[in-house]
C-alpha positions in Angstrom: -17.7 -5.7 69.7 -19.1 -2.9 67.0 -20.1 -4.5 63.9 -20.3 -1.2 61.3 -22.0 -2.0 57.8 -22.2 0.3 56.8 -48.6 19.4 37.5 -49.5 19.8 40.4 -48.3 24.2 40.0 -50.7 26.1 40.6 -50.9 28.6 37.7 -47.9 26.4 35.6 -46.6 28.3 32.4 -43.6 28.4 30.7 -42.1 31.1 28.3 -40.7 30.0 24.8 -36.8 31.1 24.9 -35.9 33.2 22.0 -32.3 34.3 21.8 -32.1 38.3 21.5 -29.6 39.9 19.2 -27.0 41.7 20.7 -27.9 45.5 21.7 -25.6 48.5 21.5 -24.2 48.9 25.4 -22.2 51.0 27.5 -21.2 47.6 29.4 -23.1 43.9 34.4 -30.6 10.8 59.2 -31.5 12.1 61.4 -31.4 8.4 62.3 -34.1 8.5 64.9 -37.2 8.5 63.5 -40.3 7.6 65.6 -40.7 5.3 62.7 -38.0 3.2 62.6 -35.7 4.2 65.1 -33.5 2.2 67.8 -35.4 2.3 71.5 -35.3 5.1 73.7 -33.4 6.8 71.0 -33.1 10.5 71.4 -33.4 12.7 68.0 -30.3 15.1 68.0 -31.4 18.2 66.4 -28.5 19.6 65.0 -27.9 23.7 66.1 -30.4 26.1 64.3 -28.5 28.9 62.1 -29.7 32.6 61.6 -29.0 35.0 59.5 -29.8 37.6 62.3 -26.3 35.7 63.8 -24.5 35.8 60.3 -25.4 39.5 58.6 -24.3 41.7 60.9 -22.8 43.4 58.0 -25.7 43.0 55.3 -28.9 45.2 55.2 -32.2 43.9 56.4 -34.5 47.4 54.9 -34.6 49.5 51.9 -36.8 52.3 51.6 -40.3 53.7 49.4 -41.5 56.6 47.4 -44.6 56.6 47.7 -45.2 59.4 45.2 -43.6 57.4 42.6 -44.6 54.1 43.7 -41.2 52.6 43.8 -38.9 50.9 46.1 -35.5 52.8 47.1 -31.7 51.6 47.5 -30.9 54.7 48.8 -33.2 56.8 50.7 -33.8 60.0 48.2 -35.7 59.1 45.1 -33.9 60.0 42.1 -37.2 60.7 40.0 -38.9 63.2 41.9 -36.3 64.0 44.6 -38.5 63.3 47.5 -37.0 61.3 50.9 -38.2 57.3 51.1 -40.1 55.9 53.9 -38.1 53.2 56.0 -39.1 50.1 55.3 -37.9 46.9 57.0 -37.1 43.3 55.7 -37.0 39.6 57.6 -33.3 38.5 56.7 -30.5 38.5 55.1 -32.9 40.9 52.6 -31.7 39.4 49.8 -34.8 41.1 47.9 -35.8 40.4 44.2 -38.4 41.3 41.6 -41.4 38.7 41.5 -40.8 36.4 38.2 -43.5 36.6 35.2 -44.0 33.0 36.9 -44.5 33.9 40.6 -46.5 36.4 39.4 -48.6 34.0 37.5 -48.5 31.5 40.8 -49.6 34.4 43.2 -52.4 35.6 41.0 -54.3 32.1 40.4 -54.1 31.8 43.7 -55.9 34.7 45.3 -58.6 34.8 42.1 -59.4 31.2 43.6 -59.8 32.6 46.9 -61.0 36.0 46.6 -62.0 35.8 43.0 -59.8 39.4 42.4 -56.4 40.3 42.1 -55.9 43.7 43.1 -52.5 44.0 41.9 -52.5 43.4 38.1 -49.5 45.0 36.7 -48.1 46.3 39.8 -44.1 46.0 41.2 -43.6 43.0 43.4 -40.7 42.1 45.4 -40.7 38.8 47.5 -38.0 38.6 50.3 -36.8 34.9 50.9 -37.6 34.0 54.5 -37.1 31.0 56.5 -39.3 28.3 55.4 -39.5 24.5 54.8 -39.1 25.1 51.1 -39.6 28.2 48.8 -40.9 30.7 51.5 -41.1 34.6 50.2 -42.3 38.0 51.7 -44.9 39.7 49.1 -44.2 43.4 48.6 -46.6 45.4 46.9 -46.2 49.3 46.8 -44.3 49.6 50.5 -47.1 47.2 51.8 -46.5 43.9 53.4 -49.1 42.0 51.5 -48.5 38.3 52.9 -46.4 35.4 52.2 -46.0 33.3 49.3 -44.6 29.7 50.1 -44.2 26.3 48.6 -46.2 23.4 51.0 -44.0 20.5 51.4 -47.5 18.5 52.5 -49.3 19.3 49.5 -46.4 20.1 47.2 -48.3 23.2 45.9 -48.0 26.7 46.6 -49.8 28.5 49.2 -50.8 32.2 49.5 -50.4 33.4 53.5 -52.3 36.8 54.1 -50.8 39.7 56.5 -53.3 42.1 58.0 -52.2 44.8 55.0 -53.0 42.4 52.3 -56.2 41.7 53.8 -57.2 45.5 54.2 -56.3 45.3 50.3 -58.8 42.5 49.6 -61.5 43.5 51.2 -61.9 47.1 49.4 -61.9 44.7 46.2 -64.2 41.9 46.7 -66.8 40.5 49.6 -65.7 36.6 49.0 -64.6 34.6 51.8 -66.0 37.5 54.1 -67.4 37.8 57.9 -68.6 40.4 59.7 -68.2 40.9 62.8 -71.3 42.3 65.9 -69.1 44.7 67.7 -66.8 43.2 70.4 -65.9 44.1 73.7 -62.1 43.6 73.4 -59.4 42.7 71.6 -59.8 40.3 69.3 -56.9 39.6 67.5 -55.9 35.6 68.4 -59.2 35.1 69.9 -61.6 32.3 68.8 -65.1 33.1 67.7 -68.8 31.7 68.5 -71.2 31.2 66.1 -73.5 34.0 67.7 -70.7 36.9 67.3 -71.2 36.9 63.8 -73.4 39.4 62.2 -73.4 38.1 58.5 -70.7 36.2 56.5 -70.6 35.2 53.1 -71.6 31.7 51.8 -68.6 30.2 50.4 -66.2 29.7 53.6 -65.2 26.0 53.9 -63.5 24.5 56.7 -59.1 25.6 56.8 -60.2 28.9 54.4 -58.3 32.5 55.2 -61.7 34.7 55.8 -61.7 38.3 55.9 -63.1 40.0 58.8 -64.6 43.1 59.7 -65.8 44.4 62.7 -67.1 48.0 62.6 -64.0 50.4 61.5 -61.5 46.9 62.3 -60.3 44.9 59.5 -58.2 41.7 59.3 -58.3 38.2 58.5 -58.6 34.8 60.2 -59.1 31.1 60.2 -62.5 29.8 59.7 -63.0 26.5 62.0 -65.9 24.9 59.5 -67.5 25.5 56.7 -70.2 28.2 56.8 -73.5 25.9 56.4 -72.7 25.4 59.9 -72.3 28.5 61.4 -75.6 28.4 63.2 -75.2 26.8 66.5 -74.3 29.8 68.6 -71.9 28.3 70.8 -69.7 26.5 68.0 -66.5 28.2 67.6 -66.4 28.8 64.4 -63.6 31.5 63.7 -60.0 31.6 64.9 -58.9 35.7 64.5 -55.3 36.1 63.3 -54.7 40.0 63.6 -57.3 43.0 62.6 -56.8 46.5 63.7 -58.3 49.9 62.3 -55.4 51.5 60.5 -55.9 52.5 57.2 -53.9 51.0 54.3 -54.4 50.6 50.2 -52.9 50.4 46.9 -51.3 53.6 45.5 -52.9 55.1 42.8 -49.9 55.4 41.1 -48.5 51.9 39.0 -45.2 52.2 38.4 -43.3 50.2 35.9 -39.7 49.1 35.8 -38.1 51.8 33.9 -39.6 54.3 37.0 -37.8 51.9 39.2 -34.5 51.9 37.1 -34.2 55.9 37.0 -35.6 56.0 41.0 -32.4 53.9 41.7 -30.1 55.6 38.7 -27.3 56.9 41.4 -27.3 54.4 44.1 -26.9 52.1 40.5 -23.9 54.1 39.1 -22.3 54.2 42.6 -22.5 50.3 43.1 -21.4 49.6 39.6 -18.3 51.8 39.6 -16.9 50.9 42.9 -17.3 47.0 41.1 -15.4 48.2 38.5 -12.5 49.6 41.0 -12.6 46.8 42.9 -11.6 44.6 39.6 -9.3 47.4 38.1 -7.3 47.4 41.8 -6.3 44.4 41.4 -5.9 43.4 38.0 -3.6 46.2 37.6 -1.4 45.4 39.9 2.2 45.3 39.2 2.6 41.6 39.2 -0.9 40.7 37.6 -1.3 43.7 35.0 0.2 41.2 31.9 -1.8 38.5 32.9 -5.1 37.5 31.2 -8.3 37.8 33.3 -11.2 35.5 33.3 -14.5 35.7 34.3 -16.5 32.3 35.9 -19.4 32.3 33.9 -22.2 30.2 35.3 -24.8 31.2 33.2 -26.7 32.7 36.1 -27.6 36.4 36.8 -25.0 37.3 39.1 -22.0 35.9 36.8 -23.6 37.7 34.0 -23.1 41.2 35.9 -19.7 40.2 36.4 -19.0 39.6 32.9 -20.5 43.1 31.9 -18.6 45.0 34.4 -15.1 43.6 33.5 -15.6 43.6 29.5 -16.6 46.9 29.8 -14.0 47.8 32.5 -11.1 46.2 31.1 -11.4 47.3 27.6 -7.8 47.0 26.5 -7.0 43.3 28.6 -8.2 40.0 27.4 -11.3 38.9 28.7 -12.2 35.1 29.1 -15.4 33.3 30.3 -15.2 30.2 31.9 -18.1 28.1 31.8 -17.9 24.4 33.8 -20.5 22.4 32.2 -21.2 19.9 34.7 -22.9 17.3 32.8 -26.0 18.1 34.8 -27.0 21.5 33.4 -30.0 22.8 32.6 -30.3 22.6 28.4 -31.2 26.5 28.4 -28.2 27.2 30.8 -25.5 25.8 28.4 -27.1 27.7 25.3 -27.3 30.7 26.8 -23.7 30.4 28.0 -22.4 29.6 24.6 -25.0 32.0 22.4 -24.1 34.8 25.0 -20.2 34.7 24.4 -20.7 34.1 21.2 -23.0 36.9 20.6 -21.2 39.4 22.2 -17.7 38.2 20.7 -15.9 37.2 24.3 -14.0 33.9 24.5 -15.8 31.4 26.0 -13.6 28.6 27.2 -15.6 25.7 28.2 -14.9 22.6 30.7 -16.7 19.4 30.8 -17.4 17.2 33.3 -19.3 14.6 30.9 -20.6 11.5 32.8 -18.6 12.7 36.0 -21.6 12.8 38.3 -23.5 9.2 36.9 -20.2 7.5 37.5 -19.4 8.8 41.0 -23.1 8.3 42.4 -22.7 4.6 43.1 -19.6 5.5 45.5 -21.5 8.6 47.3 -25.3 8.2 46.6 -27.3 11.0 45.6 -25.9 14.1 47.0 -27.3 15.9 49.7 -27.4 19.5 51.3 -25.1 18.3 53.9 -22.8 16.3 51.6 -22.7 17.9 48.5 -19.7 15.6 47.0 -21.0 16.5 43.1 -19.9 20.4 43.8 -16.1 19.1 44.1 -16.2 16.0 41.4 -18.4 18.1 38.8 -16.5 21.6 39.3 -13.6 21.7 40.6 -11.8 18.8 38.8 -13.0 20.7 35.3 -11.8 24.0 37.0 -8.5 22.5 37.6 -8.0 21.9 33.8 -9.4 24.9 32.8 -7.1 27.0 34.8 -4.4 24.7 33.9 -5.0 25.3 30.2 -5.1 28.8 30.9 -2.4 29.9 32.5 1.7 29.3 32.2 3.1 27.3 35.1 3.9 29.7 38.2 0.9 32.1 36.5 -1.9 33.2 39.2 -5.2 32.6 37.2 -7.1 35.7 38.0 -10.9 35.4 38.3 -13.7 37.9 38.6 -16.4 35.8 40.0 -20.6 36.8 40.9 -20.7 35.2 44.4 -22.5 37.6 47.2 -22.8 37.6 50.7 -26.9 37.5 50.5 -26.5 34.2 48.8 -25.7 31.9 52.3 -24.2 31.3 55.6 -20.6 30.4 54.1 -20.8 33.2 51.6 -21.6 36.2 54.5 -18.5 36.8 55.1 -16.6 37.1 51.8 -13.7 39.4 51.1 -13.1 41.5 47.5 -10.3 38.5 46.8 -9.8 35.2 47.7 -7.3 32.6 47.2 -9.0 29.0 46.1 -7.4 26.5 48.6 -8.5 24.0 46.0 -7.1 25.7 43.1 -3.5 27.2 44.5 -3.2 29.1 41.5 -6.3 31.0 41.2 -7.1 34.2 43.1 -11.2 34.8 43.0 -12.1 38.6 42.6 -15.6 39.5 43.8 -16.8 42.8 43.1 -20.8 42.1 43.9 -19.9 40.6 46.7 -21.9 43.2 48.7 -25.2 43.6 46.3 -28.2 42.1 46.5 -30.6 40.7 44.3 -32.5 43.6 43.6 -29.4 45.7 42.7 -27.8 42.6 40.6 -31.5 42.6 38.3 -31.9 46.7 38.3 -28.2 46.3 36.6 -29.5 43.6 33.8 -33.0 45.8 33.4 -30.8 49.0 33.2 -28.2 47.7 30.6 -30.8 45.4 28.3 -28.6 42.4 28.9 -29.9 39.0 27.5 -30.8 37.0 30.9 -31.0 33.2 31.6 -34.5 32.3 30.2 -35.2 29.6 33.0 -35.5 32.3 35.9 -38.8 33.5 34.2 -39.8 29.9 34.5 -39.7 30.3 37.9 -36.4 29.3 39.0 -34.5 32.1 41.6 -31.4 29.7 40.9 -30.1 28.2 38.0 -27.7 25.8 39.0 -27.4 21.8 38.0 -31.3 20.3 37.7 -30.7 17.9 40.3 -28.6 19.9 43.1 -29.7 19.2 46.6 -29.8 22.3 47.4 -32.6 23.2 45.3 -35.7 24.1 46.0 -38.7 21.5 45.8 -40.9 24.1 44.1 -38.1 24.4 41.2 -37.9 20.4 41.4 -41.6 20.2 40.3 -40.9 22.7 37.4 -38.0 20.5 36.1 -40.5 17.7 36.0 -42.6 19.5 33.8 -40.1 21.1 31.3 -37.5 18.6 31.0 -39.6 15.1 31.6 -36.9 12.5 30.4 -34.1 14.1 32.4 -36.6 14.2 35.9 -37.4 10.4 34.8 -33.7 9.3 34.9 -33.1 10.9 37.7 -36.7 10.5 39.7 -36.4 6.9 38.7 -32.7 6.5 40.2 -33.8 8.4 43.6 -36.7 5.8 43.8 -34.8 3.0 43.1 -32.4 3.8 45.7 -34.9 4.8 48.0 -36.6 1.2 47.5 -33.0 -0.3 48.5 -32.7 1.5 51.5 -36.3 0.9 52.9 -37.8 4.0 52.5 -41.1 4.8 50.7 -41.6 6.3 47.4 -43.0 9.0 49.5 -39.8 9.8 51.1 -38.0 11.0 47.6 -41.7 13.0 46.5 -41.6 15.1 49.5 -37.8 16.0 48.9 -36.1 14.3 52.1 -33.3 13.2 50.0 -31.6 16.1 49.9 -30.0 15.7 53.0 -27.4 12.6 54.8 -29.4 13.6 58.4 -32.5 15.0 58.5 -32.8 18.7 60.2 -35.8 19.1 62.8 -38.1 20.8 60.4 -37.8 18.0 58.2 -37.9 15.5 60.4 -41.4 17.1 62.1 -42.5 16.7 58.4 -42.1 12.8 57.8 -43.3 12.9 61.0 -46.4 14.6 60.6 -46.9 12.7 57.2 -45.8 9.2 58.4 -42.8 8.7 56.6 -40.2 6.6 57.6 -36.6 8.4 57.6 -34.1 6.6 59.2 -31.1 5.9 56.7 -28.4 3.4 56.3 -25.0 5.5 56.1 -22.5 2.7 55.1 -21.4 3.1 51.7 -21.5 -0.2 49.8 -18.6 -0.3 47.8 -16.4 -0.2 51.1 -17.1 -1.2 55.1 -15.0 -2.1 58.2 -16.5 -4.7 60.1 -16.4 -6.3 63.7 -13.9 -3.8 65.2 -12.9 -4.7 68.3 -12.0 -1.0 69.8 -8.5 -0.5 71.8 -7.8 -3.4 74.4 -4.8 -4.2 75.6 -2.4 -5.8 74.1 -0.6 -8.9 75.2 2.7 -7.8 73.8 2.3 -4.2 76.3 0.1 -1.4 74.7 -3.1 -1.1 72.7 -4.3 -2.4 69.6 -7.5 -1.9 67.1 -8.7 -5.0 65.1 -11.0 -4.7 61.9 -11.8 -6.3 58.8 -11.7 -4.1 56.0 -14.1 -5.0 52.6 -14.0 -3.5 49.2 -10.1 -3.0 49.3 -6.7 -4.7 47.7 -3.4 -5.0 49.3 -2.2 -3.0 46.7 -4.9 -0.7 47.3 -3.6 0.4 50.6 0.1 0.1 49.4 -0.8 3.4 47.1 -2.1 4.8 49.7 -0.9 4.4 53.4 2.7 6.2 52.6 0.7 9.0 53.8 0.4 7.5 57.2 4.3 6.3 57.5 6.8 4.2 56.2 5.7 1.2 54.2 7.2 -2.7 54.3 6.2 -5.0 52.1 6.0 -8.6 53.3 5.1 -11.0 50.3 5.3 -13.6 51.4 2.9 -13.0 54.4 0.1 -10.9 51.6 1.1 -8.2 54.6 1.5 -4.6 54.6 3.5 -3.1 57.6 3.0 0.6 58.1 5.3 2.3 60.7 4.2 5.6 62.5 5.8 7.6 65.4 4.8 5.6 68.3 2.5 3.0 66.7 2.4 -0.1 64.0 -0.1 -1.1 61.4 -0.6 -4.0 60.0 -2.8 -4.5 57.1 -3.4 -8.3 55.6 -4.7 -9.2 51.8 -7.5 -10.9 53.5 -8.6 -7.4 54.4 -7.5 -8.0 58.3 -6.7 -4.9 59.8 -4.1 -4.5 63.0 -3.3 -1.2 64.5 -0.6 -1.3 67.8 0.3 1.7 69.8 1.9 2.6 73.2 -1.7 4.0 74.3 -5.2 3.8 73.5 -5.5 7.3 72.3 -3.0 6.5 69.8 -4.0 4.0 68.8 -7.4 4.7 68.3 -6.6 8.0 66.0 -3.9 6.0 64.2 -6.8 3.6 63.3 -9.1 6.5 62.3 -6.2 8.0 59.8 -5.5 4.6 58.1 -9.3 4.0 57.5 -9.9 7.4 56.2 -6.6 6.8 53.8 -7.8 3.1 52.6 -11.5 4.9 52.1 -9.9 7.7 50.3 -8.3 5.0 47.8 -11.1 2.7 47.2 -14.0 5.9 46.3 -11.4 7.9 44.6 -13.9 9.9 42.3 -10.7 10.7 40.1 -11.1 14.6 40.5 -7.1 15.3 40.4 -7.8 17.9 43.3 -5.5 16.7 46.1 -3.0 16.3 42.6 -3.2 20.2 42.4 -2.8 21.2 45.7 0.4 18.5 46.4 3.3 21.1 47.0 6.1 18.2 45.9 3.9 16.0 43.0 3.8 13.3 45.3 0.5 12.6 44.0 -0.4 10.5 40.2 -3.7 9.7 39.5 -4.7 7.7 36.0 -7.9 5.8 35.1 -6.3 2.1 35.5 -4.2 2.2 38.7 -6.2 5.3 40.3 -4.6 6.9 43.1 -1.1 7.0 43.9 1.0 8.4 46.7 4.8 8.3 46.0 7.6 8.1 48.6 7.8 11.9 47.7 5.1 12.4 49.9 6.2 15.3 52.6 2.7 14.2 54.8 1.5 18.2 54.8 -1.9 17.2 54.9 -2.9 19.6 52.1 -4.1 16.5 49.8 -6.6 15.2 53.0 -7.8 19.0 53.7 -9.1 19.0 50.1 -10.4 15.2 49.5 -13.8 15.4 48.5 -14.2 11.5 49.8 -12.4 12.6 53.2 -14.7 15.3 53.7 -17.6 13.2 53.9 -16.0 9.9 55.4 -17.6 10.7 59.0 -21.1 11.1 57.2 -20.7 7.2 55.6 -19.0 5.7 58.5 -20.1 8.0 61.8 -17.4 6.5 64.0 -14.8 8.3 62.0 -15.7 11.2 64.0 -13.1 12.9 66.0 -15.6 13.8 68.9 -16.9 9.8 68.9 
């Protein structure tokens, strides 16, 4: 018998936003934790992901002038003419310009090391590689000048140095150097004695990237101690990462942004006018061309490219913004929204999801990377009224929105439309949906366009403060710039973290953010000794002492369970869903008939499923559970309302959910739950493969 019971930123600064007046445009757990996990456990590493598996279709490269100093989209520079070297990126190359703040970040850091920053005023792109938290390729005039990552042990940012960067360094200063007496062989990985050095510099400690030379060879390594100890010959003292003898430095030429704007001027125009035919396509299509179009506005970069390209591509149709204000928005995020509509005269039509997310979290707990509930309770209900408001019944809501393929797995394969399967009504345009993020900033440089002030804080997304699926580095910013909405938050994580056992060091170093732990972030708590090991059950519902299928005196199979957090009448709104529905008063009994099996369902939360064979009634079980979850954590969204094809579905604040007699059982309501979606995360049983 089961029983199921469920400032510490290195360089920190932060710009002062001042809104711009408009400019004249041409219109853009794991549950087995060697700390607190069951015996001979065995940790279940969930499958790894690549992007070299998901972006077959995307482009890992672009290309460099070196006469002009500038990075290429296209392999002709449209400055001087001259044909780009190839250069490759780590993907999805999803490459970006380096932030006033990353720039700020990257420079403290290698004055404190090196005491020089050779790059000044230069043009840096950082690629986003795979990484434990903020992890970005350093690109400085078509050189690959090392990695810049945020350390989930430290919770500070780290500077990584590739053999190009330090061939850069060491024409700039002698810090942190060795010298090297002239070896025999190859020495790149090899470990070094004491007595192979022929003179190093004075301030090496223990852990420190060194640069190395060796005759006409230059590189870097790992010193092993700190120099006052480099004397006993035989100590290693050196571990070599890579040096070789080709020749690389800094171009003599700095380039600035508007070189790279009018280096990239045609692949620019190209991009940007097949956006524009993509939206005009479809918009002006016989059965749409009267309709109104509307562009999601999220306040972030790429939306605002899509806004740009349709106001200034549909000139004679109406032009919306939607903005959902989620209730857990940056303050800069919904001023911007509102001061940029405003500014440039287009209708801004906002939805709110208020207190949405604070009201839902005791039902789900914090949201995680791996359960992101908030997305559906915080977006999609306020999308659903948006549209509603927007459009006459029978209407298809037309929507031009910023998502690209770069962005993640689930967005790599994209098409220019989409229907929403949440939102029946609403067919998604995306005319980006094959830029990067180099192309989407070149469009906002090139055009002047006002820009979300947080990114030069250092955020590369501006989504909700608190998503999951944010970045640790960012979550140390928000600290800083918004202190009493990190404390309510901070102080809620900690306080649930206390309930659930785990330390206060479990919510600094981010594990949180996801329901089961993946391997690199369970060799993390590992490595720091933090205990990981969660509780899934949700409290406000649980299913106790099941006894699993046995047979049944009467001739087939039955399931016994006692269900908590649920009324009689609870399941009454609910179960129709499941089968025809008998009421027996006088018994406080619920009798729920499906092809081939009986359920019985008693107010004293008793729970009898009967079938004609274990399968059945095993999965019978599993459906009514997931139906009398649904009903007790409704988060009140009114999505499976929208997507019922027969209105079999009411939902109001006192009696909650409510499934009529109407009901047609198409499934379209369960598909689209947000609490069903998640069920086999709170109660892992649920599982169809279990």
């Amino acid at each position: 018998m089961n029983t199921l019971k469920n400032d510490r930123i290195t360089g920190q600064f932060f710009f002062k936003y001042t809104s711009m007046k408009p400019q004249n445009r041409s219109f853009s757990s794991n549950r087995n934790s060697s700390l607190g996990k069951p015996a001979n456990a065995r940790v279940q590493k969930s499958p790894s992901r690549s992007w070299k598996q998901h972006s077959v279709n995307l482009q890992h490269h672009l290309f460099w002038c070196h006469h002009c100093n500038v990075p290429l989209l296209n392999s002709t520079c449209d400055l001087c003419k001259s044909q780009g070297s190839h250069f490759n990126l780590s993907p999805p190359g999803d490459i970006r310009f380096c932030s006033p703040y990353e720039k700020e970040v990257l420079k403290n850091l290698l004055l404190m090391a090196f005491a020089c920053d050779p790059i000044g005023d230069r043009i840096i792109l950082l690629n986003k590689t795979s990484g434990d938290d903020r992890t970005d390729e350093v690109i400085v005039d078509g050189l690959h000048f090392g990695v810049l990552r945020f350390d989930m042990r430290t919770l500070d940012y780290v500077f990584d140095l590739s053999v190009d960067g330090a061939k850069v360094l060491a024409a700039h200063t002698t810090n942190k150097t060795v010298e090297l007496k002239k070896a025999s062989s190859h020495l790149s990985g090899k470990k070094i004695k004491a007595d192979q050095l022929l003179k190093f510099t004075e301030d090496i400690n223990k852990g420190d990237t060194v640069l190395i030379k060796c005759r006409n060879l230059i590189g870097f390594g790992i010193s092993l101690s700190d120099s006052m100890h480099f004397e006993s010959p035989e100590d290693i003292v050196l571990r070599v990462r890579k040096l070789d003898g080709n020749f690389v430095s800094l171009n003599s030429r700095i380039s600035s942004m508007q070189d790279v704007i009018k280096a990239n001027s045609s692949h620019m125009e190209k991009i940007s006018r097949d956006a524009a035919n993509v939206i005009k396509g479809i918009v002006n299509r016989k059965e749409y061309k009267d309709l109104p179009v509307h562009v999601s506005f999220s306040g972030g970069k790429d939306s605002l490219v899509v806004l740009d390209i349709t106001v200034s591509t549909l000139k004679k149709r109406h032009v919306r913004a939607f903005f959902l204000n989620t209730g857990i928005e940056f303050p800069e995020t919904v001023e911007y929204a509102r001061n940029f509509c405003s500014s440039y005269g287009i209708e801004l039509k906002e939805s709110a999801a208020d207190a949405a997310f604070w009201e839902n979290l005791k039902r789900f707990g914090p949201p995680a990377k791996d359960m992101r509930w908030c997305c559906k309770v915080c977006k999609l209900a306020p999308a659903n009224r948006v549209i509603d408001g927007s459009t006459s019944e029978g209407e298809v809501c037309l929507t031009v929105d910023g998502k690209r393929k770069y962005e993640s797995f689930s967005r790599a394969s994209i098409s220019a439309s989409e229907r929403n399967p949440f939102v029946p009504t609403q067919l998604n345009i995306f005319p980006i949906r094959d830029w990067r993020a180099i192309e989407v900033w070149l469009y906002i440089y090139g055009k002047n366009l006002e820009y979300n002030p947080l990114y030069d804080m250092g955020f590369e997304r501006v989504g909700c403060y608190l998503c999951p699926a944010s970045l640790s580095a960012e979550y140390q910013i928000f600290s800083k710039l918004h202190p009493d909405l990190h404390a309510r938050w901070h102080g809620y994580l900690l306080a649930w973290a206390n309930k659930k056992g785990l330390s206060e060091s479990f919510v600094e170093h981010g594990l949180w953010r996801w329901k089961e732990l993946p391997p690199k972030m369970i060799k993390l708590a590992e490595e720091l000794g933090i205990r990981y090991d969660l509780s899934a059950a949700n409290e406000s519902f649980s299913v106790d002492s099941v006894s699993g299928a046995s047979p049944c005196t009467g001739g087939g199979f039955t399931v016994e369970a006692k269900i908590g957090g649920i009324s009689l009448q609870d399941a009454a709104d609910v179960l129709y869903i499941i089968g025809d529905i008998k009421a027996a008063e006088s018994m406080g009994m619920l009798l729920v008939r499906v092809d081939g099996a009986t359920v019985k369902f008693f107010s004293s939360g008793n729970l009898l499923v009967t079938a004609d064979s274990r399968e059945k009634a095993t999965e019978v079980f599993r459906q009514v559970t997931l139906q009398l979850m649904r009903v007790c954590m409704c988060t009140r969204c009114g999505i499976c309302q929208g997507v019922c094809p027969v209105n079999a579905i009411e939902i109001d604040d006192m009696r909650g959910l409510f499934i009529s007699n109407a009901c047609i059982r198409c499934g379209k309501c369960i598909e689209s739950c947000v609490v069903l979606k998640y069920a086999p995360r709170n109660l892992p049983w649920l599982r169809q493969d279990h």
